[in-house]
C-alpha positions as CSV (number, residue, x, y, z in Angstrom):
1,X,24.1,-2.2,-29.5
2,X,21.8,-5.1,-28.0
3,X,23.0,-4.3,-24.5
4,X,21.9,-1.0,-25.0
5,X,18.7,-1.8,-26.4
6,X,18.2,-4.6,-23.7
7,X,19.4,-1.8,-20.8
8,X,16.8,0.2,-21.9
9,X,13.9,-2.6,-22.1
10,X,14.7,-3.3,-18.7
11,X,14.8,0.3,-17.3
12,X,12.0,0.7,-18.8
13,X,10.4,-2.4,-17.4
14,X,11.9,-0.5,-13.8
15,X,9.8,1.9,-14.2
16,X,6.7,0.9,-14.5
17,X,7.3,-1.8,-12.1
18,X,7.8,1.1,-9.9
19,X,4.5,2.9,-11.1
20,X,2.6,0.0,-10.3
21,X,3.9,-0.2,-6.9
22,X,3.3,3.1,-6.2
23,X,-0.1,2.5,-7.0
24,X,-0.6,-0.9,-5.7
25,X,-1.6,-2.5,-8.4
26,X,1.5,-4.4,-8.8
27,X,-0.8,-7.7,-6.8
28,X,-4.0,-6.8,-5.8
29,X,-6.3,-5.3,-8.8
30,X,-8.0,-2.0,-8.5
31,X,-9.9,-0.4,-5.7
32,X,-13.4,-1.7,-4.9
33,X,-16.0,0.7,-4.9
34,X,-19.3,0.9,-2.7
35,X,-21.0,-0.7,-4.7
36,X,-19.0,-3.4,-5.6
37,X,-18.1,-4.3,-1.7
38,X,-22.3,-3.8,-1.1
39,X,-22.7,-6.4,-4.1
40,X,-19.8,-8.9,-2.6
41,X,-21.5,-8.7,1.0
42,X,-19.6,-6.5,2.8
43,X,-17.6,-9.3,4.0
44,X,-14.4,-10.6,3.0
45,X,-14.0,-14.1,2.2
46,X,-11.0,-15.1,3.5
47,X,-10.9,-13.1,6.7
48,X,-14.8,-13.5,7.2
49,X,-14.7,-9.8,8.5
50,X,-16.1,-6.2,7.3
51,X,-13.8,-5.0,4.5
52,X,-10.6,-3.3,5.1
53,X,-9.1,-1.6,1.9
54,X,-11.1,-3.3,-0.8
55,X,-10.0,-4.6,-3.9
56,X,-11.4,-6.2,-6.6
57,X,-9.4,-8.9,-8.8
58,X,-10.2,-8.9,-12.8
59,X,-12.5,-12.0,-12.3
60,X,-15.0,-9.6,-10.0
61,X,-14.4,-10.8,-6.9
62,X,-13.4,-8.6,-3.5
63,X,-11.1,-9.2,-0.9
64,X,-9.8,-6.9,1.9
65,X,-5.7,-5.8,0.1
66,X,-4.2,-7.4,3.2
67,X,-6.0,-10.6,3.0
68,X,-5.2,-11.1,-0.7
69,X,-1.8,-10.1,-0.6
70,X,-1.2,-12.6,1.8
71,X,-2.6,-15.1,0.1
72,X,-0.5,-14.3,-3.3
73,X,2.6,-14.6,-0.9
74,X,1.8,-18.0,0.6
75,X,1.2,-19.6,-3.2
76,X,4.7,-19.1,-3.1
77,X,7.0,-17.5,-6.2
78,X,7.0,-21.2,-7.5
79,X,2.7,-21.2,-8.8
80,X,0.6,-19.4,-10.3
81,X,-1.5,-16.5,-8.5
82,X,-4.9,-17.1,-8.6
83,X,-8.4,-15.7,-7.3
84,X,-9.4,-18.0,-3.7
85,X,-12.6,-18.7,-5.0
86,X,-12.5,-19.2,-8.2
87,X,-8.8,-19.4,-8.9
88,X,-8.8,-17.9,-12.0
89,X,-4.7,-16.8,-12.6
90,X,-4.6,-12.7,-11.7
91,X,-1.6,-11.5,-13.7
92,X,0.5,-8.2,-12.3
93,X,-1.1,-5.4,-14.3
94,X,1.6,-3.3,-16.1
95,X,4.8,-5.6,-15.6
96,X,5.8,-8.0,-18.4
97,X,5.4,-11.5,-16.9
98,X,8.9,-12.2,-16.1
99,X,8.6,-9.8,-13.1
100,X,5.7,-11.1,-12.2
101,X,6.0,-14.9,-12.7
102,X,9.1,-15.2,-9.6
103,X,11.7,-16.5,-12.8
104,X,13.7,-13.4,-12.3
105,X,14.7,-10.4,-9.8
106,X,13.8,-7.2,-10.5
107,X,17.1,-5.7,-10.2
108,X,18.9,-3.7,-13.2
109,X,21.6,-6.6,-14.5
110,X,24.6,-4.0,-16.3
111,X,26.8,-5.2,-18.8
């Protein structure tokens, strides 16, 4: 019965790893609006160019999606994702943090 209940913990966990990618959320925060990219300065801060796809992370701060994203892959699956310019730690939004945290795949381990 706990293989079961563990199966379904993880399918579950699947899925909304799944809904989160679909969305994009899985690494990047939530779409900047107008007004926030006006208030950041219109420029992202890594690229030092006009913003391309906007994001904002949960500690306020807007980045062009690219730009972040490839900055959460070069921290590497070993540390900690954080903000570059604050570095406060941006947790995947929706996953449990053992998707998130590189200790284990997201493959669907059967019995």
């Amino acid at each position: 019965m706990a293989q079961v209940t563990a199966a379904v913990e993880r399918a579950c966990s699947l899925f909304l790893a799944l809904q989160a990618f679909a969305k994009c959320d899985a690494h990047c925060g939530k779409a900047a609006t107008p007004e926030e990219v006006a208030e950041a300065g219109n420029l992202c801060a890594i690229c030092h160019e006009g913003m391309k796809t906007p994001v904002m992370l949960p500690c306020a701060h807007v980045f062009c999606d690219d730009c972040v994203a490839e900055w959460f892959d070069h921290a590497g699956e070993a540390q900690e994702r954080t903000c570059p310019l604050c570095r406060a730690v941006v947790k995947s939004q929706g996953l449990k943090s053992t998707y998130g945290d590189g200790t284990t795949g997201l493959m669907l381990q059967i019995f």
